[in-house]
VOGU-3710 file (C-alpha; in Angstrom, 3 decimals, decimal comma):
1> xxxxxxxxxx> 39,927/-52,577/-126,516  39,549/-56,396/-127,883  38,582/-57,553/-124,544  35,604/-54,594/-124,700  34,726/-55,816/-128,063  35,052/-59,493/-127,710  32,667/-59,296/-124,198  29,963/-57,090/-126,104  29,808/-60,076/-128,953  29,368/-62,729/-126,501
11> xxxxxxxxxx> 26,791/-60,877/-124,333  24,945/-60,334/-127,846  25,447/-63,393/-128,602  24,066/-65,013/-125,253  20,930/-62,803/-126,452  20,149/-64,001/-129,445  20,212/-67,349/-128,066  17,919/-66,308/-125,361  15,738/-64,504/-127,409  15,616/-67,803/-129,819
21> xxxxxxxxxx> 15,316/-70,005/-127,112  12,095/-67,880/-125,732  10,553/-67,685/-129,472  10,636/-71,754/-130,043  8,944/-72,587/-126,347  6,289/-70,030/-127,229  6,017/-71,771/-130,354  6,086/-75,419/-128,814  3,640/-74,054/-126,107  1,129/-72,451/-128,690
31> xxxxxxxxxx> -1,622/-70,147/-127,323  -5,352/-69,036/-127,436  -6,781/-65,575/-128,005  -9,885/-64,065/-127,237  -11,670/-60,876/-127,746  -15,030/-60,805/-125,860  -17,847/-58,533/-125,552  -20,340/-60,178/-123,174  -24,081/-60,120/-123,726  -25,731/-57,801/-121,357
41> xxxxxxxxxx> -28,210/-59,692/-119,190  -32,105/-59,631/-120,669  -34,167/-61,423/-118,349  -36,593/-61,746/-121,066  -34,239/-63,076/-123,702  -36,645/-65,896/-125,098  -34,941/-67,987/-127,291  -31,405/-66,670/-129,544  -32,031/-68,130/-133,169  -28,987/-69,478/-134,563
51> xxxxxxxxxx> -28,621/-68,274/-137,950  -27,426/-71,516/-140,015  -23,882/-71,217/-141,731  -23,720/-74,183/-144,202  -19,889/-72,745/-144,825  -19,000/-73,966/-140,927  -17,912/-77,705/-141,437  -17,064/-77,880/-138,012  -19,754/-80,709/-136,941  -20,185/-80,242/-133,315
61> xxxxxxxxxx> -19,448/-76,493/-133,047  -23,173/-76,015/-133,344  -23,938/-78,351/-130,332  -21,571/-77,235/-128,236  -22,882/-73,712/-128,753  -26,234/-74,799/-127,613  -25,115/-76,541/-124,730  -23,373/-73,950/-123,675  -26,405/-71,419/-123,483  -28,579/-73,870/-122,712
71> xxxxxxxxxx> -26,392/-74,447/-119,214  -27,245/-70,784/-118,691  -30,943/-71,359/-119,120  -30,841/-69,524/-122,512  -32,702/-71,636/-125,216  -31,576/-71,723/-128,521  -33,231/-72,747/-132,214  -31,493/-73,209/-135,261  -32,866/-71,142/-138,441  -32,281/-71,017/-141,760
81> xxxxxxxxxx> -29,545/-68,852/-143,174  -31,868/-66,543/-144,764  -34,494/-66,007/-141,460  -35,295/-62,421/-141,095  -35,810/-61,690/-137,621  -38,362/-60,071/-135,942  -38,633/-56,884/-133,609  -37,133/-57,436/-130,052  -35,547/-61,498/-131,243  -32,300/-62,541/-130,537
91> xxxxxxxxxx> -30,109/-63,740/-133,333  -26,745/-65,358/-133,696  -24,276/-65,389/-136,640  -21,050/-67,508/-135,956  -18,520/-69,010/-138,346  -15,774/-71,531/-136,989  -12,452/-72,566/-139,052  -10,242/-75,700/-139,207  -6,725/-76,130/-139,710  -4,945/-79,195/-140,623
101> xxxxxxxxxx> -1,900/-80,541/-138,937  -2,618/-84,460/-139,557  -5,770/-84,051/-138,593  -8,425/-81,312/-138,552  -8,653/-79,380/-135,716  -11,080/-75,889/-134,882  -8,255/-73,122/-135,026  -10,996/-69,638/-135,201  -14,453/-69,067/-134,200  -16,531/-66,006/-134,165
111> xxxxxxxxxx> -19,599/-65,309/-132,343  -21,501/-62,274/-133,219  -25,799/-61,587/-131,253  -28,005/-59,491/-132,617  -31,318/-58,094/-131,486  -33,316/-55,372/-133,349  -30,533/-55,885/-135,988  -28,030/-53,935/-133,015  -25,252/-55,720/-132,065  -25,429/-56,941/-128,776
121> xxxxxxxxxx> -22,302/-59,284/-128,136  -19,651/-60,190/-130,185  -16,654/-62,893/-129,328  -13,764/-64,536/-131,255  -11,261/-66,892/-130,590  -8,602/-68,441/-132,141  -5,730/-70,673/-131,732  -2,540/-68,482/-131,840  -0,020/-69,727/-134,168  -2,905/-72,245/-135,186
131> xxxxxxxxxx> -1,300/-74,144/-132,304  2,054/-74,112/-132,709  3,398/-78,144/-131,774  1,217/-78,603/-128,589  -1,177/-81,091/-128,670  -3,583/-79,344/-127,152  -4,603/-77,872/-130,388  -6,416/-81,142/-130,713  -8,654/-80,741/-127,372  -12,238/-80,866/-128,815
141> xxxxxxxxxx> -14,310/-78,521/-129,670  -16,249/-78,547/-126,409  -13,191/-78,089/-124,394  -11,806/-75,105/-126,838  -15,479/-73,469/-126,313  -16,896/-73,738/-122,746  -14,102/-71,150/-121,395  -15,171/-68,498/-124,646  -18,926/-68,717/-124,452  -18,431/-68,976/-121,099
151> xxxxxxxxxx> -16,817/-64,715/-121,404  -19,318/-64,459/-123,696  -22,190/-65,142/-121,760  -20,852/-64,550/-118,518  -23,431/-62,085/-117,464  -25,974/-65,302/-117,556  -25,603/-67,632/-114,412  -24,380/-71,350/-114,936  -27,312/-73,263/-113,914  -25,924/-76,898/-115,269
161> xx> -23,059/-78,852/-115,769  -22,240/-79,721/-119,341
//
């Protein structure tokens, strides 16, 4: 009967070390979510206004943005936050958060287009774990980015290289 009891504690032992072992690599690795819905192609899209957010102090998450539509032939114009758009316009709200781990680093972004006030697409992303201890947490912005807006607009054909 001690024998029984004695291999049942070290198999449950064995697991809990396993089980530890698996949480601190997926800690150590870190990992990126997204949740995309992809904006349905509009061969007469125009040009998506980019609603300002003076909150965002992420300073190239704005460029990046643009790059990436404008790769997919999709222009883009930044407006002020208060723009009211018009019948039939695309429009763009996004907000993008840092986190600090010696340095600042984008950790959540959210993506939401608009036209005739419906929403048409909506993506966000974010850094699981903000990151965990890999270091590719610190990739920039444009390398964090292509891969979502490129979900995000996926229905729109790459016609450039960024």
């Amino acid at each position: 009967m001690n024998s029984i009891i004695e291999t049942l504690s070290l198999k449950t032992a064995k697991l809990k070390h396993l089980a530890l072992f698996m949480s601190w690599i997926f800690f150590l690795t870190g990992c990126e979510s997204m949740d995309v819905k992809p904006l349905p192609y509009d061969e007469n899209i125009g040009v998506v206004k980019i609603l300002d957010n003076p909150k965002v102090i992420v300073g190239d998450f704005v460029d990046v943005m643009e790059d990436c539509f404008s790769a997919r032939g999709i222009k883009t114009r930044e407006v002020d936050e208060f723009y009211t758009p018009r019948t039939g316009e695309y429009w763009l709200k996004y907000t993008a958060l840092q986190s600090f781990d010696f340095v600042t680093y984008l950790s959540v972004a959210d993506v939401w287009i608009y036209k005739n006030g419906e929403l048409m697409a909506h993506g966000h992303w974010q850094l699981d774990w903000k990151g965990g201890l890999t270091f590719s947490k610190f990739d920039s912005t444009k390398e964090k980015m292509e891969p979502f807006f490129g979900e995000l607009l996926k229905n729109y054909k790459k016609n450039k290289k960024l």
